[in-house]
Phi, psi and omega in degrees: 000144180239122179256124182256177187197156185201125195242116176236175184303354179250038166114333206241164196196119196256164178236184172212134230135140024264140158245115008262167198245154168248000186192297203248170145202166212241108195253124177248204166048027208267162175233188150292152184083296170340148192224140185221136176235171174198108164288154172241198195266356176273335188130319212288137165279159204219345173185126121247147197231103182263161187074033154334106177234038161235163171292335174220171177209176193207126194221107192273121179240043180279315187258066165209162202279149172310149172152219183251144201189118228229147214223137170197103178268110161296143165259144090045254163320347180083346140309138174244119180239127184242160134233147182265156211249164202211107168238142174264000000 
């Protein structure tokens, strides 16, 4: 299992796991305000949570098809941290 983690200038620090995943996967270190998407490779979102107001969120990707899948957490500050996401 792999935990990706980012330390960005403003302060803040995500961790992200398990990538690659096989149904779920778990976004910590999340602040207020803050807003998480999930892209699929089209383009299309597939999950968004604005406002965010837990330290974590848990984002199931059990019904969706295997592949690649880009993760992108708005900031506050107008900063952006993306990863890409790995389903088996």
């Amino acid at each position: 299992m792999e935990t990706g983690r980012v330390t960005g200038g403003g302060g803040y620090s995500h961790t992200v796991s398990p990538n690659p995943t096989n149904d779920f996967f778990i976004v910590s270190g999340l602040g207020n305000g803050e807003e998480v998407s999930l892209f699929d490779l089209s383009g299309r979102r597939i999950f968004y949570n604005a406002q965010v107001s837990s330290e974590s969120i848990r984002i199931d990707l059990s019904s969706f098809t295997t592949g690649v899948y880009r993760l992108i957490i708005d900031h506050e500050n107008q900063e952006r941290y993306a990863e890409n996401i790995f389903k088996n």
